[in-house]
N, C-alpha and C positions, 0 to 999 in steps of 0.2 A: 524705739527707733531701730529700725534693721539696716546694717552697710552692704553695699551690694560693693565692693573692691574694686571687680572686672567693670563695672559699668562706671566709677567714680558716682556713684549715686545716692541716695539717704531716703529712705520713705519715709515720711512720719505718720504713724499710725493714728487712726482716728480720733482717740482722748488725747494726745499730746497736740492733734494739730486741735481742737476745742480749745483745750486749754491756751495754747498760742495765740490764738483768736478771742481771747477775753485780755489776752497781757497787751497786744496788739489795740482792742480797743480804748485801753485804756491808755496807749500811747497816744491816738488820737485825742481821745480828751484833754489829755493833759496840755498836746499839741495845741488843741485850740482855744484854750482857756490864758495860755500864755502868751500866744499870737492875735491881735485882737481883729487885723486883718481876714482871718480864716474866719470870723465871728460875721464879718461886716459883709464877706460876696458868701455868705451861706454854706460854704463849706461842710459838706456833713465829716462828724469824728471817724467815722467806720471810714469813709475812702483814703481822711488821713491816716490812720493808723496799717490801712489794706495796700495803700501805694508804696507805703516805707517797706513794707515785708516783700514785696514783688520787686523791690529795687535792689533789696539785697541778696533776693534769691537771683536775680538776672547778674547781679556784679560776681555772684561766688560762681557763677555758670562761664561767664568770658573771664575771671581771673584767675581762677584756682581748676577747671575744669568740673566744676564739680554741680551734679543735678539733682535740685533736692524737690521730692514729689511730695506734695499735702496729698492722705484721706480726708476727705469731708464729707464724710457721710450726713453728718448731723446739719448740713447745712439746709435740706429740703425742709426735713422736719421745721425748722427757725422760720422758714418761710409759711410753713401754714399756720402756727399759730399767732403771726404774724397778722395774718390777713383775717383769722376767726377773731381775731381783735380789734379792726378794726369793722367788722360786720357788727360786735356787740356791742362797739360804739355807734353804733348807725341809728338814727330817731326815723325810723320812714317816711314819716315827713317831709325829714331832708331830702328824702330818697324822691319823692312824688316833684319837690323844687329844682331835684337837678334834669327831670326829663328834656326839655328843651338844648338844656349844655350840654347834655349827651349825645344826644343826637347832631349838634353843632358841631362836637370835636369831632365825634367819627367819618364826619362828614370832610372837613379838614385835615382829619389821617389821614384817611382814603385818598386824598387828593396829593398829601404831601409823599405818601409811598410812590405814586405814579412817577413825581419828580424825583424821586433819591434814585429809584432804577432807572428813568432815564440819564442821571448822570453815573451811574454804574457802569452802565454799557457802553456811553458817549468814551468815556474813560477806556474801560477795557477795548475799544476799537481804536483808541490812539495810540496805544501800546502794543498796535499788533494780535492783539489777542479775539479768540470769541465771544463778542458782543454778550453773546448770554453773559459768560461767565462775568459780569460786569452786575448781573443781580444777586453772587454772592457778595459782593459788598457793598450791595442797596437794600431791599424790604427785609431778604430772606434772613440776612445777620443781622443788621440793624434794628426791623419792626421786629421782627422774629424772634429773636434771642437765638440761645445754641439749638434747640429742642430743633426746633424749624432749621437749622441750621443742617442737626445732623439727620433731620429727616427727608431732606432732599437732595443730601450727597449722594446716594446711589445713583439718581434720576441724572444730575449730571456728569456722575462719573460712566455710569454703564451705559444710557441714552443717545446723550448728549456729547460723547466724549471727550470731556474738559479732566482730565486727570487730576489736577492739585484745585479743584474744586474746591474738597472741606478744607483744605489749609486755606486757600482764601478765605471762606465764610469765616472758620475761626479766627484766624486774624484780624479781620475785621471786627468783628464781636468784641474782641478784648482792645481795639482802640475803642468802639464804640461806645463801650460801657466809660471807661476811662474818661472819654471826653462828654459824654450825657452828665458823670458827675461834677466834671469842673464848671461846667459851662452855666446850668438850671439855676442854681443860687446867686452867680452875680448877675443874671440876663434878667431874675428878679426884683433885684436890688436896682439893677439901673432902670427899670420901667416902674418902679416907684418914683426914683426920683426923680426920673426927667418929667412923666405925669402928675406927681405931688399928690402921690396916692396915699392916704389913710388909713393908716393900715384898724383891722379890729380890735387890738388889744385886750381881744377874751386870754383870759388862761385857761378855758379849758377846752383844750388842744388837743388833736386826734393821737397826736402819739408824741409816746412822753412829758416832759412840760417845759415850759417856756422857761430859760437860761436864768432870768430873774428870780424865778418860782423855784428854784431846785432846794434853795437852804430851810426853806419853810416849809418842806412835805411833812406830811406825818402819815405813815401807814400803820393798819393796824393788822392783828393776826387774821382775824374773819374776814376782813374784807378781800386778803389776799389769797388764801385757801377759796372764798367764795369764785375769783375770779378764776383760779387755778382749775375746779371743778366745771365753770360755762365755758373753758375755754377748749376741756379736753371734750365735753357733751358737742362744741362746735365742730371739733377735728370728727370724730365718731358720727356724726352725722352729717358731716359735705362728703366724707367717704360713700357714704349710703348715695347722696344725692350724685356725686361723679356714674357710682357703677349704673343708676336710672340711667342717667344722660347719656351714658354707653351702649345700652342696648338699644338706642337710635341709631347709634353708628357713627354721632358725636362723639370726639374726645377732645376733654376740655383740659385745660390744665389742671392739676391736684387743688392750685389755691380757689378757684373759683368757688369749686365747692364749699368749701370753710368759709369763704365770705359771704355766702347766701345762705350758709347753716344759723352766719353768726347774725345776720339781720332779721331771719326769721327768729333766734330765740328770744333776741331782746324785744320784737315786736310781740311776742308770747308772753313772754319774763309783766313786759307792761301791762299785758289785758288781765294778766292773772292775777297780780302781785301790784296795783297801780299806788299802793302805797308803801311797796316795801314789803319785803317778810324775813323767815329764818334762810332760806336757801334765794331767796332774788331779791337783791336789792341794791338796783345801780348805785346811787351813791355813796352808798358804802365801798361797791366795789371798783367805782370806776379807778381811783389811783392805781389799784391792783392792776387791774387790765391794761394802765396805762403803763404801767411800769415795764411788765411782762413783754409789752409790746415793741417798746421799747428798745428792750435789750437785747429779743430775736430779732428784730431790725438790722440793728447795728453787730449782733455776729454774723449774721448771716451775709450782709454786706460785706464784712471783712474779709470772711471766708473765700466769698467770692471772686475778692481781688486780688487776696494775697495766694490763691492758687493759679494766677494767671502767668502766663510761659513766654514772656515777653521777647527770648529769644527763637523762637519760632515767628515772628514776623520779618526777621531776618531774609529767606528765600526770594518775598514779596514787597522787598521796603519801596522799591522806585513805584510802582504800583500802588501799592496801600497810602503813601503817603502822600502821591497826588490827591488819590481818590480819595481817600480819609479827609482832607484838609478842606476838599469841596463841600462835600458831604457834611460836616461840621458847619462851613460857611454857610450853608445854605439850610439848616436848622436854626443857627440862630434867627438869620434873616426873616425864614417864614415862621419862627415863634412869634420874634418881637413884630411885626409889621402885618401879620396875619391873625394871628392866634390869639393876639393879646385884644385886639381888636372888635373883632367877631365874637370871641369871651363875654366880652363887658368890659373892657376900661377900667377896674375895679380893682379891688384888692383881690377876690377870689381868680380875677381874670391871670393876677399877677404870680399868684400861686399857682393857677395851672399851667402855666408859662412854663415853670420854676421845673413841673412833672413834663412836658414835651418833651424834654429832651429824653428822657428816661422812652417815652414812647417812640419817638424816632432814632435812638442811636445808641440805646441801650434797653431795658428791660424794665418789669416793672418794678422792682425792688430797687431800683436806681430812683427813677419817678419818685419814689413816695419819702425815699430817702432825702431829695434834695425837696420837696414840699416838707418835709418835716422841720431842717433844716431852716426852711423860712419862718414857715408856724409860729418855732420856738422865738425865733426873734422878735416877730410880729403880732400874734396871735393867731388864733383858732381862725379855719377855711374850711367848714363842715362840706359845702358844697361841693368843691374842690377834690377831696376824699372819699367823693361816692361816684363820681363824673370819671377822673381819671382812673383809679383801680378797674373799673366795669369797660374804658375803651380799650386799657391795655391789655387787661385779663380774658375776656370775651371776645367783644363786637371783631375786635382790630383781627383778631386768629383769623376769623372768618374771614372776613375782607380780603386778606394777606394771600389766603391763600386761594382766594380768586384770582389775583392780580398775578401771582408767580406763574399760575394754571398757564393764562394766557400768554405770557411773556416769554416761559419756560418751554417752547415747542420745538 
């Protein structure tokens, strides 16, 4: 930990903020083991544990003066093994069953981005401001994430001339994220119940395992080195597969690739090995993988919130908090009454409910976090976990950034 004096500032260096980020998760868990409320609207552990750390880094920031900055380097890394986890849980099968819902949600994205920017703009035009700049706190932060966020600061700042551009996108981004995790977990809980939906009750759940099942695991040595070797062959080879897709002139996100590294090997792993071997053998490995995946999940989560700058919303609060409070309204509205609907009516429907908001108002690492969230409570949504990662990670980039093209002139 370095003190900077003249600035009142603290970096934390990148193995202290890691480390912080496992103490942190573990606050959440503990938080919602004790709370049984947090248990019941689906609360993931990581946003608890990730909000307590941003609340106390914002209070040391307005009381003592004082700015404390996380490195997080490690946090990309958590998210690609992440995702080649949940490719090597992937049966293709499932993959060939969720065509139709894929195509349904993106269809739905698409439609619901059109309405977030038009209430971006309706917004930033009653406020006196340039309508554009009303799509930094519509598709471009919300569907977007930051990547999108900070790849079209120029265009507004230099183009467009909207000056405090990226402090709005980012702003926005960090309520977005914030309210994508409150909201997924109880907007699926209450469209079970008001539906009287059934849930699966499989325990074997895409990531991690279900709240009941925790006392009864048993891992063993091979199975966990087994998964630790398909999962790093996943990273090492969606790498390969980004740099292909780049010499198109596509560039996709780092995770995509690791989740189509990891669907391909376990589709490989099964045609070679269909009974198991020394080096493949699902289940053996799967608690490994599930475990693994797990817990890059939930730091990476962490990481994410507990470096967020809460008082840099400050400049933009009359603004952001109209606009935010719409923009939220108008997610849940079009999950629950659209999305749930159009879904299937279902429990998987109810699950990808749970990941909308991750897709509309936060990222995908939020999505998957509050479907995990429900999972565990509920059971296994195989469907659900191949439908939502591919509209957030893929199709939606694309789309997104047609819609900015045009809006953005």
């Amino acid at each position: 930990m370095i003190l900077f004096p003249w600035r009142t500032s603290f970096l934390v260096d990148p193995f202290a903020s890691f480390t912080l980020a496992i103490l942190l998760l573990f606050v959440g868990k503990w938080l919602t083991q004790r709370h049984a409320w947090l248990q019941r609207y689906n609360i993931p552990e990581a946003v608890v544990g990730g909000v307590v750390c941003a609340l106390v880094v914002c209070t040391l920031y307005y009381t003592l003066d004082v700015r404390v900055v996380f490195e997080l380097g490690a946090r990309d890394m958590l998210l690609l093994y992440f995702f080649a986890a949940i490719g090597l849980g992937t049966d293709v099968r499932t993959l060939r069953q969720g065509g139709r819902s894929l195509v349904v949600l993106l269809v739905l994205a698409i439609g619901f981005m059109l309405l977030q920017n038009g209430v971006g703009m309706a917004a930033a035009s009653a406020f006196g401001m340039d309508a554009r700049a009303g799509l930094m706190a519509g598709s471009i932060s919300l569907t977007g994430g930051v990547g999108t966020t900070l790849a079209w600061t120029p265009h507004f700042v230099d183009r467009l001339g909207i000056a405090n551009a990226g402090e709005l996108g980012l702003a926005a981004n960090m309520v977005g994220m914030i309210a994508a995790c409150l909201v997924g977990g109880p907007l699926a809980a209450w469209l079970m119940r008001r539906h009287r939906i059934v849930p699966s009750g499989s325990a074997d759940v895409e990531v991690g395992t279900r709240y009941q099942d925790e006392a009864h695991l048993r891992l063993d040595y091979h199975g966990v080195l087994m998964a630790l070797l398909w999962l790093n062959l996943a990273l090492m080879l969606g790498q390969g597969v980004n740099e292909l897709v780049a010499l198109t002139g596509l560039h996709l996100p780092a995770f995509v690739g690791c989740l189509m590294a990891g669907i391909g090997l376990r589709s490989a792993g099964q045609w070679l090995a269909p009974e198991g071997g020394r080096l493949w053998n699902w289940p053996s490995m799967r608690l490994g993988v599930a475990l693994i995946s797990d817990v890059s999940l939930g730091l990476f989560l962490t990481m994410a919130l507990m470096g967020l700058r809460l008082w840099e919303l400050e400049p933009v609060l009359g603004f952001m908090a109209v606009t935010m409070t719409l923009q939220v309204l108008l997610a849940v509205a079009f999950t629950a009454f659209v999305v749930f609907r159009f879904m299937g009516r279902d429990y998987e429907a109810a699950v990808i409910c749970s990941g909308f908001g991750g897709i509309a108002l936060g990222s995908t690492a939020t999505a998957i976090a509050n479907m995990s969230a429900v999972v565990r409570a509920y059971g296994a949504a195989p469907r659900a976990f191949i439908v939502v990662p591919l509209v957030c990670g893929f199709f939606i980039d694309l789309a997104n950034a047609l819609v900015i093209g045009l809006l953005a002139r």
